[in-house]
Each structure stands twice: as structure tokens, then as C-alpha cells.
C-alpha positions in Angstrom: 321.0 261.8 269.9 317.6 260.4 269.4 316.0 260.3 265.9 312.4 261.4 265.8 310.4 260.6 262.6 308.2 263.3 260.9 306.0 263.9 258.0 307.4 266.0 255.4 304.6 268.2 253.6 305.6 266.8 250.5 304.9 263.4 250.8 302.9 263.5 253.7 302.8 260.0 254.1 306.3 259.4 254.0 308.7 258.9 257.4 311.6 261.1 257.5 314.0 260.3 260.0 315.2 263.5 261.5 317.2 264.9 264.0 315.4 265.0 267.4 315.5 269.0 267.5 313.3 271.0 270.0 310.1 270.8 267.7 307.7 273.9 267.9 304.6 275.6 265.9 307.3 277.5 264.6 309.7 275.3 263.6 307.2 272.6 262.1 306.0 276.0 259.6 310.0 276.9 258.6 311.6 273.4 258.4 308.0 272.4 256.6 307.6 269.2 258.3 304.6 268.1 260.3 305.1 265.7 263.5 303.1 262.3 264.0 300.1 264.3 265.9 296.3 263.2 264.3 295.9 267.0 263.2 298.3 270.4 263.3 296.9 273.6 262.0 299.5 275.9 260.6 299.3 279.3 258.8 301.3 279.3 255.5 301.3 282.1 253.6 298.3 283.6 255.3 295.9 280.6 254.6 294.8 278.5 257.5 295.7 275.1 256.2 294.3 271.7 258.3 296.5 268.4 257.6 295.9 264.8 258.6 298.8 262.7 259.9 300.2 259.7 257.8 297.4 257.9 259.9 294.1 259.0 259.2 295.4 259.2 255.4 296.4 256.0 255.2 293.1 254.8 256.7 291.5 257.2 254.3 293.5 256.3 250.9 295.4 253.2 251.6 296.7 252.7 247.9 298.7 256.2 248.2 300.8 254.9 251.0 302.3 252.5 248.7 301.8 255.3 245.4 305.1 257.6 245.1 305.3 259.3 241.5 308.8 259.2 240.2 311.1 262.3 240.0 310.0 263.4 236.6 306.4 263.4 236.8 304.6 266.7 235.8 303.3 268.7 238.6 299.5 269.4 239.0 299.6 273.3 237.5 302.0 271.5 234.3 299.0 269.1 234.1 296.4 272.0 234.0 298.6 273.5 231.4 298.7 270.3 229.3 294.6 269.9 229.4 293.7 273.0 229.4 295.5 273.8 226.2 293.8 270.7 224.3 290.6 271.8 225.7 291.3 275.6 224.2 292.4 274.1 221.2 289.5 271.7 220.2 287.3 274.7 221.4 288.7 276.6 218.7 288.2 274.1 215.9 285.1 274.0 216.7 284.3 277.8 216.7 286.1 277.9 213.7 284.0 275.0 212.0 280.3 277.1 213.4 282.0 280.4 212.1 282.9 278.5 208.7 279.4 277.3 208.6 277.3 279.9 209.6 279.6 282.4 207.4 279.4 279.9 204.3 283.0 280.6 203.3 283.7 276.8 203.6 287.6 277.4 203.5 287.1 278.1 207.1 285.9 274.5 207.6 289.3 273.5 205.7 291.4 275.2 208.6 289.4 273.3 211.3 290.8 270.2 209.4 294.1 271.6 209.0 294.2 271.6 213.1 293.4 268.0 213.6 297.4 266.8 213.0 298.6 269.4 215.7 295.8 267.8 218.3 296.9 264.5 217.6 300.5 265.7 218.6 299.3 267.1 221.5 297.4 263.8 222.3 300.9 262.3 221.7 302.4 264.9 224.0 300.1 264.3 226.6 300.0 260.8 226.9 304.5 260.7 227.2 303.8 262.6 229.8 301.2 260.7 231.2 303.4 257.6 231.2 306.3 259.3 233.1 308.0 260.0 229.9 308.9 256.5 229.3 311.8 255.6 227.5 309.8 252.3 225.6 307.0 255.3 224.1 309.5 257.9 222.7 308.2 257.1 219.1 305.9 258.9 220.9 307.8 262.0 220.6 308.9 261.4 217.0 305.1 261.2 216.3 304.4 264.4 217.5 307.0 266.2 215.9 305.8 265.0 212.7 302.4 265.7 213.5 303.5 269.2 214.3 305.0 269.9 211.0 302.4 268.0 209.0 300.2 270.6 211.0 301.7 273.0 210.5 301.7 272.9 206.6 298.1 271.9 207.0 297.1 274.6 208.3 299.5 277.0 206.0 297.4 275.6 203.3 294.1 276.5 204.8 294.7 279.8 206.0 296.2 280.2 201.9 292.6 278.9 201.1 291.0 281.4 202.7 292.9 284.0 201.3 292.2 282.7 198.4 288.4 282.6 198.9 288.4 286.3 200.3 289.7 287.0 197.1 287.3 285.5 194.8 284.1 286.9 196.8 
């Protein structure tokens, strides 16, 4: 029996040695391989998807031939998680800051502050991450756990603040 190699949607650019099975439009979209061919067009889930063969990538982006990200990397909607949720959070501090400002109860300044320890842990978060969750960084980890509960009693103390400041005015 003959071994065929074919692409495998998830690493595209990767041989995989499979058996030399009758290989049809259908077949390709329920195993979820593609075959050596320059371009196949396949419906997936209703959306008319295009792919290049291992070919015309590699001529395209020759440094992800050689590229494979190890088992415990974060996936790209994980990433959009991670950055999105620093984004929403320094957002917030600094719509807490303009409302502290243009309110002049400057307590609400203090609670901006009391934010910046739980950014840095998830600076600390991100960039684990961003190193595959490498064992030689996991002080990494111990940082942002302390960061997290320093923030955390940072920001107790400014939201007690501005209690306390509703209460005097």
C-alpha cells in the first residue's frame, strides 16, 4: 500500500504521511486534510475558504516552514482574550483618572493608582505566556500573584477612600 503525503489544515505546511485512500472533494473536507495541489477550494461550515499548498506558502513565508509553536502555546482567540483585557483595563484607569478629575473628588484618582499593581500582574501574565510558559520565568508567576493581592488591597483602600470622601462632602 502506497503512502501519499498530504497537508493537514492545521499545520498546513507540514507533510503527513497518510494512507493512500481514494482522495475526493469530500473526503479532503471530512478527514480535514488538503492534497499537494497549488490551490483547493472547500466549503467549511458554509464559508468558501481558498488555501495555498505547502508551496506557494513556503515561497510566500519561508521562516514558517521551519516555525512550529510548541504544544502549549495559547491559541489566537486566548491571545485576543489576554490583550484585550489589558487594553479594557488601562482604558478604565484612565476613565477613572478623567472622571476623578473632571468630578474633583480626587479619591477617584487614588483608585486609578490602586489598579496599577493588578496591570503589572497582567503584564507578568502575559509575557509567561508569551514565552511558552517557560519553566526558567515562573518567578514570573509568583510575581503576579503578589501583584494581584498587593492590588487587590490597593484598590480596597481606594474604593474605602472614596467612601470616605462621599461622606465628608
Amino acid at each position: 500500500m502506497a503512502v501519499t503525503p498530504h497537508y493537514h489544515l492545521s499545520t498546513l505546511l507540514t507533510p503527513v504521511a497518510l494512507s493512500s485512500s481514494p482522495v475526493t472533494p469530500k473526503s479532503i473536507i471530512h478527514r480535514g486534510q488538503l492534497p499537494l495541489p497549488l490551490r483547493i477550494e472547500a466549503v467549511l461550515h458554509g464559508a468558501k475558504l481558498a488555501f495555498v499548498s505547502s508551496v506557494a506558502a513556503a515561497t510566500i513565508f519561508p521562516l514558517c516552514a521551519s516555525a512550529a509553536e510548541p504544544s502549549n502555546a495559547l491559541s489566537l482567540p486566548t491571545w485576543a482574550i489576554h490583550v484585550s483585557s489589558v487594553v479594557e483595563w488601562v482604558t478604565a484607569m484612565l476613565l477613572v483618572w478623567e472622571y476623578g478629575e473632571k468630578s474633583e473628588y480626587e479619591a477617584w484618582k487614588g483608585l486609578s493608582w490602586g489598579m496599577v499593581p493588578l496591570l503589572g500582574g497582567a503584564f507578568c501574565a502575559c509575557t509567561w505566556h508569551f514565552f511558552y510558559n517557560s519553566e526558567s520565568l515562573e518567578i514570573l508567576v509568583v510575581l503576579q500573584a503578589a501583584l494581584t493581592v498587593i492590588g487587590n488591597f490597593t484598590m480596597c483602600i481606594a474604593a474605602f477612600r472614596i467612601y470616605r470622601s462621599c461622606q465628608k462632602g
